[in-house]
N, C-alpha and C positions, 0 to 999 in steps of 0.2 A: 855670208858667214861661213866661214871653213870648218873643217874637223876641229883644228888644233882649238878653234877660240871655244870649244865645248867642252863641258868638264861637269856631266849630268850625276856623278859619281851617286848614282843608283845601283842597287842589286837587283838583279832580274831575274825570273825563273821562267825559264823557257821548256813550255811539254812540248812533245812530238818532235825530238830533237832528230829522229828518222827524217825526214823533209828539207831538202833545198831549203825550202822559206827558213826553214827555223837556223841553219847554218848562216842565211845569208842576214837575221836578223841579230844574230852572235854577232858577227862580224862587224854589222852597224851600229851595236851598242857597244862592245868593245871601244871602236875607234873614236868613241863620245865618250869614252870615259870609265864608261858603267862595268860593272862586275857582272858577268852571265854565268849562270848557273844552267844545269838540262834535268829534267824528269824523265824518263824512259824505261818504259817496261820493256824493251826489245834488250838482248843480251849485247847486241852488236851495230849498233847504225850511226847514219852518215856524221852525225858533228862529234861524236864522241872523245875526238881526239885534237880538238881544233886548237890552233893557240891561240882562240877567243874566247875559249871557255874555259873559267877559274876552278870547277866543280861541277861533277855526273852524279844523279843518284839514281838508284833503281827505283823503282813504284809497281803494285800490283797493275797488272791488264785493266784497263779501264774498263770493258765489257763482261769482266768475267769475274768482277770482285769491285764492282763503284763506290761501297761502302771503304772498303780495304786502300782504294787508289785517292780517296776522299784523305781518309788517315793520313797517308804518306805524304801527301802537298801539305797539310799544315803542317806534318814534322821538319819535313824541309823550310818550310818557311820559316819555322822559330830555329832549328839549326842553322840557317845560312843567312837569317834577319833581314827574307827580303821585301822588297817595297814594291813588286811589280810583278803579278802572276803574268803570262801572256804564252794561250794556247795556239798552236798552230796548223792542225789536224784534225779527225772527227774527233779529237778526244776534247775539245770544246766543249761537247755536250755535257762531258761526265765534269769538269771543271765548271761549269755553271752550275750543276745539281750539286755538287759538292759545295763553292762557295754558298748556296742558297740555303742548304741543310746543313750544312757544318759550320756555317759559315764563326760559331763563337769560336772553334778552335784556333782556327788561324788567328796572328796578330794582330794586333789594333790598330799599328799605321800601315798593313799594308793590304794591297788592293788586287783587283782581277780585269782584266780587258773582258768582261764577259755580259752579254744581256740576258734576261731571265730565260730558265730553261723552257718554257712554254712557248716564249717567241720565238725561240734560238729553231725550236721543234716544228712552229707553222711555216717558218722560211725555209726549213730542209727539205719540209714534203715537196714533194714538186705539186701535189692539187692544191694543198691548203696555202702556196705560194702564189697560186695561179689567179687561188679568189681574191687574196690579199692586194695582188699587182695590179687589178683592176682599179682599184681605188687612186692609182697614180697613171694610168694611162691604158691603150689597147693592149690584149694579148694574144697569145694562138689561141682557136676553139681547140676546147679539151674537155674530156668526162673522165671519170675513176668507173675503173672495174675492177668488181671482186667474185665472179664468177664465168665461166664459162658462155653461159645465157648472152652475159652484161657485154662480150666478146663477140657472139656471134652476132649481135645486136649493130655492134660499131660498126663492125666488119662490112653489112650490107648495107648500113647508111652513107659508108664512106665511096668513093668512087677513083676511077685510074686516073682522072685529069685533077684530081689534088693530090690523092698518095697521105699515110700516114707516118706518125711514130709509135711505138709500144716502148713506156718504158716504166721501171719501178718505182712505185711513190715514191720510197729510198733507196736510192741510188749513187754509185759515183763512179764516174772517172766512164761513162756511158758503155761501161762492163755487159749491164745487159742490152740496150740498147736496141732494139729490131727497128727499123728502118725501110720503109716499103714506098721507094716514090714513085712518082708519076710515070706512066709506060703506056704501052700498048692497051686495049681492053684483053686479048689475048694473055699475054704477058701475067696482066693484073688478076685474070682469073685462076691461072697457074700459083702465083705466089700468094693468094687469099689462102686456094686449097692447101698448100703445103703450110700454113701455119695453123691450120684447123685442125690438120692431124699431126702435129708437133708446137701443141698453143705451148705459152710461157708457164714456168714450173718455178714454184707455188703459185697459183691467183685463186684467192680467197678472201675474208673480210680483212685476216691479219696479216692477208701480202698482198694490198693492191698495186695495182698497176694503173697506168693514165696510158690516155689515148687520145692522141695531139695529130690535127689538122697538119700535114707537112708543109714548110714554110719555105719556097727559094726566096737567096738574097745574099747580101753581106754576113758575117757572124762577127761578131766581134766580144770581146771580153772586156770586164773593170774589176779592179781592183779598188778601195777605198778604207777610209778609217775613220769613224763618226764615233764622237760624243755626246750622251745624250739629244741625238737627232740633229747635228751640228756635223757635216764632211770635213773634217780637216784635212785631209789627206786622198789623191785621185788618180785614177789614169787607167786610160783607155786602150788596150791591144787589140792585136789580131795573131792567131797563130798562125807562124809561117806553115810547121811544118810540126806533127803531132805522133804520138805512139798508138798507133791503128785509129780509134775515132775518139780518143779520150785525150788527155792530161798533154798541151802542147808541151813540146820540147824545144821551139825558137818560137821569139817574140819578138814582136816589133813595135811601138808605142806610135800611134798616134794622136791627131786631137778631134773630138766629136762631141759638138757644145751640147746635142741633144740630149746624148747618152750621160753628160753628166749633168745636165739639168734634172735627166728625169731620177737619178739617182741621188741627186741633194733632195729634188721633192720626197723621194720616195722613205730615206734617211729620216727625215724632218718629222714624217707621218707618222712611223713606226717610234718614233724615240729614242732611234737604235744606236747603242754602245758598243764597239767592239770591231772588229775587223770583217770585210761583207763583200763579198764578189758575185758578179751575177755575167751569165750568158744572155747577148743581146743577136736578135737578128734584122734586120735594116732590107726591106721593101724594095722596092725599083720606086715608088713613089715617095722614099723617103719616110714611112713609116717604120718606128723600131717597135719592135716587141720582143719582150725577158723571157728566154726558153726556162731558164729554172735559176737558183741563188744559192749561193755556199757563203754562209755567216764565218768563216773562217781566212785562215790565209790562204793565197795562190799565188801564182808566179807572177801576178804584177809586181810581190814585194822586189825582186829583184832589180827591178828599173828605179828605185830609189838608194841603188848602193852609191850612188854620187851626189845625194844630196843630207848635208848635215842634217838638217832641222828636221828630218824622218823619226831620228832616234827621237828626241827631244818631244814631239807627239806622242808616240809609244810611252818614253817614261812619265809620260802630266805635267813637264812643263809649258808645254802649251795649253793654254789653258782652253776648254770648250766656247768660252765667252768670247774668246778672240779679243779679249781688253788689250793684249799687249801688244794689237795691228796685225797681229798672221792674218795671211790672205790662205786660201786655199794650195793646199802645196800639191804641184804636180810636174813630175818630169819632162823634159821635152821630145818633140815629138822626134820619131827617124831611131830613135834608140834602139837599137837591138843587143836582146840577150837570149844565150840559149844553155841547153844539157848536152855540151858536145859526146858525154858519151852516147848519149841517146840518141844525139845525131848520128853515131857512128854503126849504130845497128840500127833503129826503128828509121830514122831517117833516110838512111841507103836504101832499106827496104823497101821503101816508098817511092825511090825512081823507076820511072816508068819510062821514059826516054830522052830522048837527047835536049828539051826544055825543061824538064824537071832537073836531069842533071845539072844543068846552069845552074837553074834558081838554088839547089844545092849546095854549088862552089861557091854562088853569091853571098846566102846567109852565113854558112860555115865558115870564109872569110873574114865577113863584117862585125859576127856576133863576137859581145864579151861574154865568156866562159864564166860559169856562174859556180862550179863547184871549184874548181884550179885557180889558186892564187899563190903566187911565189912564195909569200911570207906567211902560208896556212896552205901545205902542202898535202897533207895526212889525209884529208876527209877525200881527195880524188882517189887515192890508192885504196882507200878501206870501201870505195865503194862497191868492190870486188866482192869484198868477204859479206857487204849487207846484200848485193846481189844472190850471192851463194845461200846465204839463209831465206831469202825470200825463195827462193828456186826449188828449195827443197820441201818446205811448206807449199808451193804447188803441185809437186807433187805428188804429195802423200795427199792432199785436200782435192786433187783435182780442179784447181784454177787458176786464174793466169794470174803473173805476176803482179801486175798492178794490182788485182785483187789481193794477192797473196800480204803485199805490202803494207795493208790496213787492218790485218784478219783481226786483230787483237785492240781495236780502237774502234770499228766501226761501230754507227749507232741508227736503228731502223725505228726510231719513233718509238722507244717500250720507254716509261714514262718513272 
């Protein structure tokens, strides 16, 4: 089935219109027909000006007023009458708690891509993920720490021929991330000390931290879209090439039956609704085990900018039940996409020599450019001026950009 034979003539209201995904899910419902609307408490970001998008509204900060960002989505819904919430960013959380608590204000036909905020909340933690994940297969050995003690405890159970992780229960985009692998005993006695007298800042009960076995292997990443515990929608990446140890910037699709086995099972288990991406690491023996899960979107969406029937699961007509023969939709493999501008600074950055250089001209060649498209010109140039606001918010906050880019959406498990 092509674009043209689609004609979903839905109205969509897309949050976290800041995000590649959310631009690149404008542009997949557009071309299906649908009317896209954006949510955006940011003054200035990336889809803002697209010619996919019918209508911008502003919304209060998710984090800094959820009652107030509650308000605004159903005013927009009975203003723009539409039939399809679908969040794209941490602002999921507050769009769950919202439809769940407010849920009379909004319309009566129209609906949310979201699962309850308490699941939404155990899949975020990376511990209360970790317990969950067992129930569908192995995982890394991990404990939570919320003091110092609990720290210095890990620290001498652990040893230099495994190496660990430190990272925050809530977390993203592995901002804080400390990473201590396998070395010398020398080496390892060196870099125990220096984190004992510079440990991680806050670790307490209401900011723990996990502390994860290090795992060499493959890593690999999915993307998926489940209904009521039903994966309609899959695919399996790896990133070429990344912005320091967080958020890739080229991607490459491949296929790996495990990784989506264990991710239908794991779908199935939970009952889970809504959009759900998870970090996989793959063994030399061929065992995978899930570093951590984002109930949200990530840049697999992109690898479905070529296939019609994406949108068509997004707006419900596809139905959960699969009555009408959908098999599971998933792009093929070999596909690459990337964030050439990000290629053009984090990824540079990241040559190290005359093979990296390669593999650099390789990607940056092959990939399709996921913000630049001829006929939706706008959102590459205004990336400039969302750069410049993010830039400045770091540093007046003192953090890095990526951080800087969610300051106003992020959500650490407050209930």
């Amino acid at each position: 089935m092509s674009t043209s034979d689609l004609n979903l003539q839905k109205r969509i209201l897309i949050t976290g219109g800041r995000a590649p995904a959310a631009l690149e899910l404008a542009r997949q419902f557009r071309k299906s027909g649908c009317l896209v609307f954006l949510a955006e408490s940011l003054p200035v970001y990336l889809s803002r000006r697209s010619s996919a998008v019918s209508g911008a509204f502003s919304v209060r900060a998710p984090n800094q007023d959820p009652d107030g960002f509650a308000e605004d989505l159903a005013r927009i819904a009975h203003e723009a009458s539409i039939d399809v919430i679908l969040p794209t960013c941490e602002e999921v959380f507050f769009v769950a708690r919202a439809w769940k608590t407010f849920r009379a204000l909004f319309p009566a036909g129209c609906e949310a891509w979201v699962d309850d905020p308490e699941k939404l909340r155990l899949l975020h933690s990376k511990w209360d993920f970790n317990l969950v994940a067992q129930q569908t297969g192995p995982v890394p050995c991990t404990r939570v720490l919320t003091s110092m003690s609990e720290l210095r405890e890990a620290v001498r159970s652990a040893n230099a021929k495994e190496g660990f992780v430190l990272k925050p229960v809530f977390s993203r985009f592995a901002a804080k991330t400390m990473i201590v692998p396998k070395t010398s005993q020398i080496e390892w006695e060196n870099r125990i000390a220096t984190l004992l007298q510079d440990p991680p800042s806050p670790l307490n009960s209401q900011n723990p931290w996990v502390f994860q076995r290090f795992l060499t292997g493959s890593e690999y990443c999915s993307y998926g879209v489940a209904r009521e515990g039903k994966l309609l929608a899959h695919v399996t990446y790896f990133n070429r090439f990344r912005a320091g140890r967080g958020a890739g910037i080229a991607f490459e699709v491949i296929h790996h039956a495990a990784i989506e086995d264990w991710v239908t099972r794991f779908v199935a288990d939970q009952e889970f609704t809504g959009q759900i991406a998870f970090d996989f690491i793959e063994s030399e023996d061929g065992t995978i085990r899930p570093l951590e899960c984002n109930p949200r979107a990530t840049s697999g969406v992109h690898f479905f900018d070529c296939e019609p029937l994406f949108a068509s699961v997004l707006a419900g007509v596809v139905s959960s039940d699969r009555t009408s023969g959908a098999t599971l939709l998933s792009p093929p493999t070999g596909r690459l996409r990337m964030l050439a501008l990000a290629m053009l600074t984090y990824g540079v950055g990241s040559v190290r020599g005359l093979r990296s250089l390669r593999e650099w001209f390789h990607v940056f060649s092959r990939s399709g450019e996921v913000i630049f498209k001829r006929d939706d010109f706008r959102p590459f140039f205004d990336q400039f001026s969302v750069l410049l606001l993010f830039w400045r918010h770091s540093r007046r906050n003192r953090v890095s950009l990526l951080e800087a880019s969610t300051y106003d959406i992020e959500w650490d498990g407050v209930r």
